[in-house]
N, C-alpha and C positions, 0 to 999 in steps of 0.2 A: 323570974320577974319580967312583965313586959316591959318594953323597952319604951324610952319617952317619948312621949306624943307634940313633943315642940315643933313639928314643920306641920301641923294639924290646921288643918283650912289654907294653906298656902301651895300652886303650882309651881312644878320646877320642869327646866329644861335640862339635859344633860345631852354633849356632844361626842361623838365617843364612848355610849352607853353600852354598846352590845357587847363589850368585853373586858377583860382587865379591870384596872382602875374603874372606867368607868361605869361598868357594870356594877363594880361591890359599893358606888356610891351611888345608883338609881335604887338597888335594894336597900339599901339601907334607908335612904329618902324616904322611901314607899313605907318602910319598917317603920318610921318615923312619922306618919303620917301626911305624908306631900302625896300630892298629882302629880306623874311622874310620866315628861316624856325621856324620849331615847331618840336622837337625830344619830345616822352610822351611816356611812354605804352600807353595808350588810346589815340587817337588823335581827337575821338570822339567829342572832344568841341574846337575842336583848329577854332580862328579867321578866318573868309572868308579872303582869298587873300594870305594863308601861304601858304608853301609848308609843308604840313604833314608828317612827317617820323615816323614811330612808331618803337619805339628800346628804352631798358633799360636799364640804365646807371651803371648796376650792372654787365654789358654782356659788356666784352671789343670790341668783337668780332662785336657784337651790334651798339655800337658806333663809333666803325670807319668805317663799312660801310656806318651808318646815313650821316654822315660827310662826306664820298664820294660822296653820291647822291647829298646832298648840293652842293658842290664845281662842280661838273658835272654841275649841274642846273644852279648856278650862274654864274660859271667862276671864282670866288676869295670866301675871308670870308675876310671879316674887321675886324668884332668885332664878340664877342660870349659873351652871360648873361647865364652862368653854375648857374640855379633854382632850381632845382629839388633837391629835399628833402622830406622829411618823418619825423613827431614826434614821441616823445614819453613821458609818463605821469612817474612819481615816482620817488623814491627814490632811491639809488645804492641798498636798498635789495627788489626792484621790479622788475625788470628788468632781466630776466637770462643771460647765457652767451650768446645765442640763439640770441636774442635781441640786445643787445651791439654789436654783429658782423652784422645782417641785417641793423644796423640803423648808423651804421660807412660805411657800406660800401656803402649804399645809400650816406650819406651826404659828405661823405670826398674822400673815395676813388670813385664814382661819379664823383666827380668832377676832381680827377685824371686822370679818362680815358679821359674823357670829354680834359682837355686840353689836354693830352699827343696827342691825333688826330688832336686839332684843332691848335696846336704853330706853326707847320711847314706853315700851309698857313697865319697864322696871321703873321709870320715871311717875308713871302713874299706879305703879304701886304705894310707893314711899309717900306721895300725895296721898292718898284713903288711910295707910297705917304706917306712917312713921318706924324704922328701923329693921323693917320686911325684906325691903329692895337691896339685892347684894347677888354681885356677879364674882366667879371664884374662878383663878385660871391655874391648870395644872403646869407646873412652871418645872425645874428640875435643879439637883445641886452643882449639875455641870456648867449655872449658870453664875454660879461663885465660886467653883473649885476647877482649876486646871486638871483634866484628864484626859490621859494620851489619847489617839486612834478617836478624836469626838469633834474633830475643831467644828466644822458644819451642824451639829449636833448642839453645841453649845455655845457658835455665833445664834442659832434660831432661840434657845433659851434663856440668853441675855439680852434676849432684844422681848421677849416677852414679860422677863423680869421690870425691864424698862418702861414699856408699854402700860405694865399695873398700877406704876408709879403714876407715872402721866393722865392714867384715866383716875385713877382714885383722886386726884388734884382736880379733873376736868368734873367730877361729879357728886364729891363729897356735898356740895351747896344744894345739890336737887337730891339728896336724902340714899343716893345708891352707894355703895361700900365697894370698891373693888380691891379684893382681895390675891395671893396666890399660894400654892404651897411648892415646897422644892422637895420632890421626893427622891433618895439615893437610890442605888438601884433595883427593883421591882419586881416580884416574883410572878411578872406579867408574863401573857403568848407571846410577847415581843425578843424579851429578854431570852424567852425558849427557843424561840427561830434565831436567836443570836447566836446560842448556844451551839444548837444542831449544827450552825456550818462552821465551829470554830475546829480545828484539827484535833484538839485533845477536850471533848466538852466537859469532862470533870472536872482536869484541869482549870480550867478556862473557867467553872463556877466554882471551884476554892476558891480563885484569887478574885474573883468579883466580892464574893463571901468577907475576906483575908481583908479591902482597903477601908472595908466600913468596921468600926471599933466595937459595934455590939457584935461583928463575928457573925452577921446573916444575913441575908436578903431582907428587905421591907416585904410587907405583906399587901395585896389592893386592899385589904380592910383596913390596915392599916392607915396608908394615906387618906380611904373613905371617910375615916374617921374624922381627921385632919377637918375636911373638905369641908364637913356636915358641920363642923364648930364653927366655922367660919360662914357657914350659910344661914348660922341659923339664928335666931333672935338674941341669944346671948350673947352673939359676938356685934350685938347694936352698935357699941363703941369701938370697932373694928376695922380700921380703914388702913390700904398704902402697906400693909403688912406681908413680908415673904416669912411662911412658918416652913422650916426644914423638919423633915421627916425623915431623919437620911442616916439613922442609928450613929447619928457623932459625928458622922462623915466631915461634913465641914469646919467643925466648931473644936474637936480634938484633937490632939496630939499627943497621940500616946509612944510611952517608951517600947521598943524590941519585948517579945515575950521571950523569958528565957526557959 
């Protein structure tokens, strides 16, 4: 069965395209039938059939040319998935001040410049076709659930959580949806380079496996999926919403297995 053609005649931007998460959500876009860019510093692994932009979301300057070539290219933006992010490992006395500002301004204010370029044409989306315009941000569960060795990691994702609130309140009136998802832990390059330097890496991916109640890592299609429901016309009525994808992670409490 082909797969639905609901993002058919509509551009999308995706931040953090070339890999991970955001890669299985520009293929799928594209599968979907969207215009599909990819903004990355590396754009090296970005999906056949995107348009590549390479600029980093750290460079305001960066990103609103990306965003111009886009809108040039396409003619409109509908929707935009603001991805792109960056971890990090420990405790508030791991972390220097150093860090705390690289890794906030990757995850938060990232995604600041990122919309402040893209409102205006999502704004003139929603004007031409009502319920189109909708910005989606990859958010994480560690922005509702305390987990050890992540404080810096999950001060930046509850301030994104926060952020979706504020914007979905500042833009539901001009017709944009902003949305996020909280994905558990991800069977991303991320979570692999996490892996490789932990001292025992099997270890160390049982119990990442062990804290989520479906017993497994999420998948980037997985959350892709997520992403595309919330990007896409169906979820018209869709605003201010954090969807967890985090196989229970947050939501259950389960008894010891015996």
């Amino acid at each position: 069965m082909s797969p639905t053609q609901d993002f058919d005649g509509m551009a999308a931007l995706v931040t953090g395209g070339a890999s991970g998460i955001g890669a299985a959500v520009a293929e799928l876009l594209l599968a979907r039938g969207a215009r599909v860019a990819v903004l990355d510093r590396d754009v090296a692994g970005a999906p056949d059939g995107v348009l590549a932009l390479e600029a980093d979301v750290t460079d305001d300057t960066g990103v609103r040319d990306a965003v111009g070539r886009a809108v040039a290219a396409f003619g409109a933006l509908h929707t935009v998935v603001s991805n792109a992010g960056i971890g990090a490992v420990g405790t508030v006395e791991d972390n220097d001040d150093a860090e705390w500002h690289r890794v906030l301004d990757v995850n938060v204010v990232g995604m600041v410049r990122v919309a402040r370029h893209t409102l205006p044409h999502l704004r003139r989306a929603a004007g031409e076709r009502p319920g189109r315009a909708s910005l989606t941000q990859t958010c994480s569960v560690a922005a509702t659930a305390g987990l050890p060795q992540r404080a810096l990691y999950s001060a930046a994702k509850g301030a994104v959580l926060s952020l979706t609130l504020a914007m979905a309140a500042d833009h539901v009136r001009e017709g944009v949806r902003v949305n996020c998802v909280n994905p558990g832990t991800a069977d991303t390059p991320w979570v692999a380079r996490l892996l490789d330097r932990a001292d025992d890496p099997d270890a160390e991916r049982a119990a990442l496996r062990a804290r989520q109640p479906m017993g497994r890592l999420v998948s980037a299609a997985e959350v892709a999926a997520a992403i595309a429901y919330l990007a896409s016309p169906d979820a018209a009525a869709v605003t201010g919403t954090a969807l967890a994808v985090d196989g229970g992670m947050q939501g259950l409490r389960l008894r010891p297995s015996t």
